[in-house]
VOBA-71721 format. One record per atom (N, C-alpha, C, O, CB): x, y, z. Coordinates in steps of 0.05 Angstrom, whole numbers, padded with zeros to 5 digits, always signed. Glycine has a CB too. Example, Ala and Ser with C-alpha at 12.3 -4.5 7.8 and 13.67 -1.06 7.14 Angstrom:
<rs>
+00264-00114+00156/+00246-00090+00156/+00264-00066+00156/+00285-00066+00169/+00226-00089+00181/+00257-00045+00142/+00273-00021+00143/+00258+00001+00157/+00268+00023+00161/+00282-00012+00114/
</rs>
This chain:
<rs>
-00049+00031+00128/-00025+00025+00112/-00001+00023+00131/+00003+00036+00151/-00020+00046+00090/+00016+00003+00119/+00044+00007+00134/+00065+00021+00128/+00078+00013+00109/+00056-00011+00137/+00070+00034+00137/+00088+00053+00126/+00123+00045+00132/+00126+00044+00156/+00079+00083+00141/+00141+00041+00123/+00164+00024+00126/+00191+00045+00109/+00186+00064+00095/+00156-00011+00110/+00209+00038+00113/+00236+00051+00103/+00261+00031+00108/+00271+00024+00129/+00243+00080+00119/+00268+00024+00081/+00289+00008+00078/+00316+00010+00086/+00332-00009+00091/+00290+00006+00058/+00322+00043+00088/+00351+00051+00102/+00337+00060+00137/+00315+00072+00140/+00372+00087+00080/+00353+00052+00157/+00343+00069+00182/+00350+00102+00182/+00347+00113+00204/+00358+00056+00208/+00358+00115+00161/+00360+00140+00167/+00341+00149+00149/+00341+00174+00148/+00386+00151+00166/+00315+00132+00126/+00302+00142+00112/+00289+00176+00132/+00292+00200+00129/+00280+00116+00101/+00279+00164+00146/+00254+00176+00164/+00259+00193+00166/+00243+00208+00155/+00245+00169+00187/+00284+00208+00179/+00297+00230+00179/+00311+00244+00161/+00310+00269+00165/+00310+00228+00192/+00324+00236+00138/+00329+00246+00112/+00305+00255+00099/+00302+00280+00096/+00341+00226+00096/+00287+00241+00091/+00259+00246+00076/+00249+00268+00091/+00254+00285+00074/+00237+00220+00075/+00237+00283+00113/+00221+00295+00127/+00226+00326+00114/+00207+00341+00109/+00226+00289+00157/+00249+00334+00111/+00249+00366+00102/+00244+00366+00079/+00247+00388+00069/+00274+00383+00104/+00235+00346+00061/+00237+00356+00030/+00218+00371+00024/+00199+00373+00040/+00237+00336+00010/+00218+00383+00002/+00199+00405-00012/+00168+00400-00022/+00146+00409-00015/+00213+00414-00038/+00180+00374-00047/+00160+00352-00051/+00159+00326-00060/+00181+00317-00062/+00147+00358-00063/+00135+00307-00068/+00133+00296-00055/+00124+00284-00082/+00104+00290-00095/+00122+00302-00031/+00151+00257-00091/+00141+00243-00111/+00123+00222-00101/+00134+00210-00083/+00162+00232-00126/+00095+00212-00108/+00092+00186-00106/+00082+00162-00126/+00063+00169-00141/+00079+00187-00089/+00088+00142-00129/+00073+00123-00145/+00056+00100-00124/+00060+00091-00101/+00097+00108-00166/+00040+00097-00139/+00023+00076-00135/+00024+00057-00154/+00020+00058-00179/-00003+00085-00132/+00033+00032-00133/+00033-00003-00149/+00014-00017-00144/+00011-00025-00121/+00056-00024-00142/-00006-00025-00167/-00026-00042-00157/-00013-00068-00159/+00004-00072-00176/-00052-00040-00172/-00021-00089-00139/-00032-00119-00130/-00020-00129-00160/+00001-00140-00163/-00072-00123-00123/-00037-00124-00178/-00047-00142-00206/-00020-00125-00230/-00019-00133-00253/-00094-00133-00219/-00005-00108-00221/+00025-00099-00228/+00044-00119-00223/+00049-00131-00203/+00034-00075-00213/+00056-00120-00250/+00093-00131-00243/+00106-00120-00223/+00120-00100-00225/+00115-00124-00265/+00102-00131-00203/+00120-00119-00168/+00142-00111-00180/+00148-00087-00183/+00130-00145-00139/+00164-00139-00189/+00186-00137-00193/+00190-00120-00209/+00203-00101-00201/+00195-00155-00196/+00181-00123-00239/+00189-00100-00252/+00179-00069-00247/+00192-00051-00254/+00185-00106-00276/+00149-00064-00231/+00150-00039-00224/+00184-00038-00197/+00197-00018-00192/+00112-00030-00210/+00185-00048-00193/+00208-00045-00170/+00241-00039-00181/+00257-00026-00168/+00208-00076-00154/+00245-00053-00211/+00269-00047-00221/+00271-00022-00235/+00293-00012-00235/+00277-00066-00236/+00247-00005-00249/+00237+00009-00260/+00241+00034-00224/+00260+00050-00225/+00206-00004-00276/+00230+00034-00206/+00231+00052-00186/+00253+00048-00177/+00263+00071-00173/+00212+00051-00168/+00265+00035-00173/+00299+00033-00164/+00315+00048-00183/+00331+00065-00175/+00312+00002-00165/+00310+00041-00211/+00327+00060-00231/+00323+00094-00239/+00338+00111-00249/+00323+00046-00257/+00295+00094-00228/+00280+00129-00227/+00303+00142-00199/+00317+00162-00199/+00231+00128-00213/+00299+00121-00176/+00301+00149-00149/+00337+00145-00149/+00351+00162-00138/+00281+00139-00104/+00349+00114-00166/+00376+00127-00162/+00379+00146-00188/+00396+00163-00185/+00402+00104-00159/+00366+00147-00210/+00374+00167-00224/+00376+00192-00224/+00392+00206-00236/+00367+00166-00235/+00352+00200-00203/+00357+00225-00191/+00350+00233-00167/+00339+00254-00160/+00348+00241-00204/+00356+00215-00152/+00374+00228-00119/+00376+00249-00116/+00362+00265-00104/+00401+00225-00112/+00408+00252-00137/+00416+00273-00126/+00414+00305-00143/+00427+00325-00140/+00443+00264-00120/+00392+00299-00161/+00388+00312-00182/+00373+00331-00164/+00381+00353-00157/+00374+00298-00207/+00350+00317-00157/+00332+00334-00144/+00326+00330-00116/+00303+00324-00108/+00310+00335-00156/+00348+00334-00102/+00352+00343-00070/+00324+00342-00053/+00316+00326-00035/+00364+00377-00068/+00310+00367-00066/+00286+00372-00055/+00260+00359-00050/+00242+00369-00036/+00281+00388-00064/+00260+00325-00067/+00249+00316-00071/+00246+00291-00051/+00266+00284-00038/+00252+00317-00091/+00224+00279-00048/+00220+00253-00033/+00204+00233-00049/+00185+00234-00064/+00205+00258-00005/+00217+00218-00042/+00199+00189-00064/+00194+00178-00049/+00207+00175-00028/+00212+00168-00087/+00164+00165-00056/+00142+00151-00034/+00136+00128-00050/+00133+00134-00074/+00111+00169-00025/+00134+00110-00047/+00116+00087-00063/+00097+00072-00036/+00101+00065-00013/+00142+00059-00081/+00070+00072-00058/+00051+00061-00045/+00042+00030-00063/+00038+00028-00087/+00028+00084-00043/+00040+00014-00049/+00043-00013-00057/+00017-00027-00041/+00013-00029-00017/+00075-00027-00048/-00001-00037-00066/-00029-00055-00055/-00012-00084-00056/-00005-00095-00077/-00063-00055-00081/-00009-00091-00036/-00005-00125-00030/-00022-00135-00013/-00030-00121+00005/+00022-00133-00017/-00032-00162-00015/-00042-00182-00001/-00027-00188+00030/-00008-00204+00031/-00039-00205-00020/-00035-00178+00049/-00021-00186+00071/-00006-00202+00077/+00005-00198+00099/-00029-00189+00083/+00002-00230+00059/+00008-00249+00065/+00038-00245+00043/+00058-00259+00047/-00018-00271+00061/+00039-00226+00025/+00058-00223+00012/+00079-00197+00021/+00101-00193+00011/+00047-00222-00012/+00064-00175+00048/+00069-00153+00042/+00106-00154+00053/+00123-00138+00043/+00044-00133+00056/+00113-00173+00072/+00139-00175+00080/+00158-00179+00057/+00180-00168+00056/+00141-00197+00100/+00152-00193+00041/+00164-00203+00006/+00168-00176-00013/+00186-00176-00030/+00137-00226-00015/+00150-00154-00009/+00150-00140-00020/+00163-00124-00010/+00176-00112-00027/+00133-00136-00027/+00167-00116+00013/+00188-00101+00033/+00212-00104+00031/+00228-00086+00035/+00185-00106+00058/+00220-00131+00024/+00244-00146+00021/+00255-00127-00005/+00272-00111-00007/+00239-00182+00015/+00239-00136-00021/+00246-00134-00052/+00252-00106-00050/+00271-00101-00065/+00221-00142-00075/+00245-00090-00040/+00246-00067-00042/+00269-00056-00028/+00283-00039-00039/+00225-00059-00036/+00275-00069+00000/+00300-00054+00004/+00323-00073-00015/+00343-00059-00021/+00308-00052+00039/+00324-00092-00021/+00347-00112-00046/+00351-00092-00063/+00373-00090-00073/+00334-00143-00068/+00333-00073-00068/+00340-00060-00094/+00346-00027-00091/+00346-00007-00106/+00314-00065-00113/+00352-00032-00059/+00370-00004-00051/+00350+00022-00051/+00360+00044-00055/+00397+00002-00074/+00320+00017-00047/+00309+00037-00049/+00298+00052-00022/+00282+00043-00005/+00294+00031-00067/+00310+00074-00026/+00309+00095-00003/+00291+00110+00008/+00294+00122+00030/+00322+00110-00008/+00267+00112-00006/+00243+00131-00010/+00220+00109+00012/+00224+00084+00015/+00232+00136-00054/+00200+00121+00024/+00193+00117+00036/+00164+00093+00026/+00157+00092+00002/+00195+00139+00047/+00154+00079+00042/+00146+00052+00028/+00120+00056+00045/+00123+00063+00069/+00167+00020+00032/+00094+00052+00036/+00070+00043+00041/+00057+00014+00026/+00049+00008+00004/+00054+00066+00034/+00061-00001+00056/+00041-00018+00048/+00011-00023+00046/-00002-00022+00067/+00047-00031+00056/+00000-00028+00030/-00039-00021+00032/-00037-00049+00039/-00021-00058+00022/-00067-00009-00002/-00042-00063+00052/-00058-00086+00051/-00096-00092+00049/-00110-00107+00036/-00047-00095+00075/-00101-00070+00069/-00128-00070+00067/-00139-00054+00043/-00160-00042+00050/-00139-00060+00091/-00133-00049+00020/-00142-00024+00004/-00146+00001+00012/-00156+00017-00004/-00163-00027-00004/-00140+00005+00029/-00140+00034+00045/-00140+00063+00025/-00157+00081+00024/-00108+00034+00065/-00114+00060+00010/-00114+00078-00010/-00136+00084-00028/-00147+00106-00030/-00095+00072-00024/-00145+00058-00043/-00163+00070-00059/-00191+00064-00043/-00211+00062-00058/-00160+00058-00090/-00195+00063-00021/-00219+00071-00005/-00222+00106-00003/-00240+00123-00007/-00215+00056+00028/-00199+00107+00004/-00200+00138+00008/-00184+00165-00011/-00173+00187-00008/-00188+00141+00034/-00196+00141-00037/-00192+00162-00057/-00205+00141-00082/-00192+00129-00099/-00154+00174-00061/-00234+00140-00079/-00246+00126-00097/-00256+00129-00127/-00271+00114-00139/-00260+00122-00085/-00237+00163-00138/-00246+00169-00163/-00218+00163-00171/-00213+00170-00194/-00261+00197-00170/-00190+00147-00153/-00172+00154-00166/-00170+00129-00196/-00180+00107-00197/-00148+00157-00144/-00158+00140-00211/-00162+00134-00247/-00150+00099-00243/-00135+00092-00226/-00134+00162-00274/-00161+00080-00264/-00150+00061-00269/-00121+00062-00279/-00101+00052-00269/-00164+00052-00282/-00126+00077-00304/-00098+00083-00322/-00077+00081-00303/-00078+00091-00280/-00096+00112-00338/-00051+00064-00317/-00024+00061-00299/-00008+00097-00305/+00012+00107-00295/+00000+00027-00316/-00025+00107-00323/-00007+00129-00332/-00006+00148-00304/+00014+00159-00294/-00019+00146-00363/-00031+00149-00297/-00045+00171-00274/-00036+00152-00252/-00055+00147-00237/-00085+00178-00274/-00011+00138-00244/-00010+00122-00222/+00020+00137-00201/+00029+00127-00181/-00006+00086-00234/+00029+00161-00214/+00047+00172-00203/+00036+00208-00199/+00021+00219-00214/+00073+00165-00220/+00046+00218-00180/+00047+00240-00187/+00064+00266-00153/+00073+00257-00131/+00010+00244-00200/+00063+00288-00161/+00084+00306-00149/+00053+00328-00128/+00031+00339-00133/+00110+00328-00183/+00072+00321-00106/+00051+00339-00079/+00069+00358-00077/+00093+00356-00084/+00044+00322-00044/+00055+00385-00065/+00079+00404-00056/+00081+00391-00024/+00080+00367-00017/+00070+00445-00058/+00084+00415-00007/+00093+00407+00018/+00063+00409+00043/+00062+00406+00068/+00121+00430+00024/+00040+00415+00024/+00019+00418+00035/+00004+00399+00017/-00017+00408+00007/+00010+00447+00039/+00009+00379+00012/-00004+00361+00001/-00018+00367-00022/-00031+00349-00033/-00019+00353+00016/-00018+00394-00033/-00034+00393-00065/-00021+00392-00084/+00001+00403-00086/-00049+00414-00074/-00033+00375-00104/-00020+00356-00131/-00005+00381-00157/-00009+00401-00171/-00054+00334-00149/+00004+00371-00153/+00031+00399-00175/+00033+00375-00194/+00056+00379-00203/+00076+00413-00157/+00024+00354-00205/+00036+00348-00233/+00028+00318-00224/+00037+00305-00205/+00074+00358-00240/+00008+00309-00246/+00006+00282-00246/+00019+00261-00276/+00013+00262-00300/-00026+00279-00241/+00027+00254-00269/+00048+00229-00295/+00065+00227-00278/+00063+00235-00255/+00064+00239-00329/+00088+00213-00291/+00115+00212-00280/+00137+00229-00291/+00146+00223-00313/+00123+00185-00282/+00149+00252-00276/+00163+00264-00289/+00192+00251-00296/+00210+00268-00301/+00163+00286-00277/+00197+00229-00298/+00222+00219-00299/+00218+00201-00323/+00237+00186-00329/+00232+00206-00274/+00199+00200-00337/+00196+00176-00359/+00199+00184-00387/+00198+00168-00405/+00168+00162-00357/+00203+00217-00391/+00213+00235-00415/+00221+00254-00406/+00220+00262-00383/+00195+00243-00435/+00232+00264-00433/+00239+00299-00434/+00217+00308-00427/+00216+00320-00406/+00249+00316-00462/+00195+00304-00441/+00177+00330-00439/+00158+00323-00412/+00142+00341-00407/+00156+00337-00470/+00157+00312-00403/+00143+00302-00369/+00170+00318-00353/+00164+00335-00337/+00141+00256-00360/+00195+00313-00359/+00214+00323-00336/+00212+00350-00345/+00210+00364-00325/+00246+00311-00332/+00211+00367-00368/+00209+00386-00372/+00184+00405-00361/+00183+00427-00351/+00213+00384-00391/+00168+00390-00367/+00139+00400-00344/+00149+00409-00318/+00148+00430-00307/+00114+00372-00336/+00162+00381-00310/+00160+00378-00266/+00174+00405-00276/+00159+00424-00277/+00186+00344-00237/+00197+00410-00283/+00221+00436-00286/+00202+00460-00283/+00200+00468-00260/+00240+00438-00321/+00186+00473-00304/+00166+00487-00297/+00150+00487-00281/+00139+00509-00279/+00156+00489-00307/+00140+00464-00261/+00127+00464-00239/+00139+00476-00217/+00132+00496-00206/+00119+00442-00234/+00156+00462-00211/+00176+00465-00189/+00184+00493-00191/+00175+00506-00172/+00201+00446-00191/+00202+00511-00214/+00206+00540-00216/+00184+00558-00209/+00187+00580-00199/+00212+00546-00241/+00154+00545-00217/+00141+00569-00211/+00123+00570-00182/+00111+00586-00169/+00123+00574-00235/+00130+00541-00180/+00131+00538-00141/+00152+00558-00126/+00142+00574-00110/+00145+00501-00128/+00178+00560-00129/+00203+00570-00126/+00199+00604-00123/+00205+00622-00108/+00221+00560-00151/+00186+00599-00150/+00187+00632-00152/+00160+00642-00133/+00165+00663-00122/+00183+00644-00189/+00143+00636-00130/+00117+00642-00115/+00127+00646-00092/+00124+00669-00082/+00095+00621-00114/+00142+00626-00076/+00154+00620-00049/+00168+00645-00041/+00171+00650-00017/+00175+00594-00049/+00178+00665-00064/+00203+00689-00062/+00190+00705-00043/+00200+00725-00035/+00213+00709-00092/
</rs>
């Protein structure tokens, strides 16, 4: 995968965070609209949740993946960008779910999964991450 960042200070901003939002965009997904939809999630909460890093992983056709790079920094997004061209991702994670629902989800800082959905798409999903994150917090004491 290629891994890319639309601001030059992504790389270094992103690296201390706590954890670790990511979504996955398939190929056969509305680019654009998954893209206006993720632009409106990480500026909504930036600065909400400090601790956080947003990753998007994106299956494109090699021949598109520069277009999609584009699109992505046009829409001011800060979080760090994987391109799959070769399927890479779901090679090496071949039970992961069709469902678009199971296409996001929250890593701690050692890579194990604290919360799969998107916590930004309701109350009660952000209310979950809220309890996830606190009782990460509190464990950490």
């Amino acid at each position: 995968m290629d891994r890319r960042f639309c601001s030059i200070y992504s790389d270094t901003t992103q690296m201390n965070r706590k954890w670790h939002f990511y979504t996955y965009i398939d190929g056969a997904d509305c680019q654009s609209c998954e893209i206006g939809k993720i632009a409106a999630i990480e500026h909504g909460n930036r600065d909400k949740n400090s601790q956080l890093e947003f990753s998007y992983i994106v299956r494109a056709p090699e021949d598109e993946a520069e277009y999609v790079y584009r699109k992505f920094c046009n829409a001011r997004i800060e979080g760090t960008l994987y391109l799959d061209t070769c399927d890479a991702f779901r090679i090496a994670n071949p039970h992961f779910p069709d469902l678009k629902v199971f296409h996001a989800f929250v890593l701690d800082g050692l890579g194990r999964v604290l919360l799969v959905g998107n916590p930004f798409q309701n109350e009660r999903m952000e209310g979950l991450f809220k309890k996830v994150i606190d009782k990460e917090m509190s464990n950490k004491k």
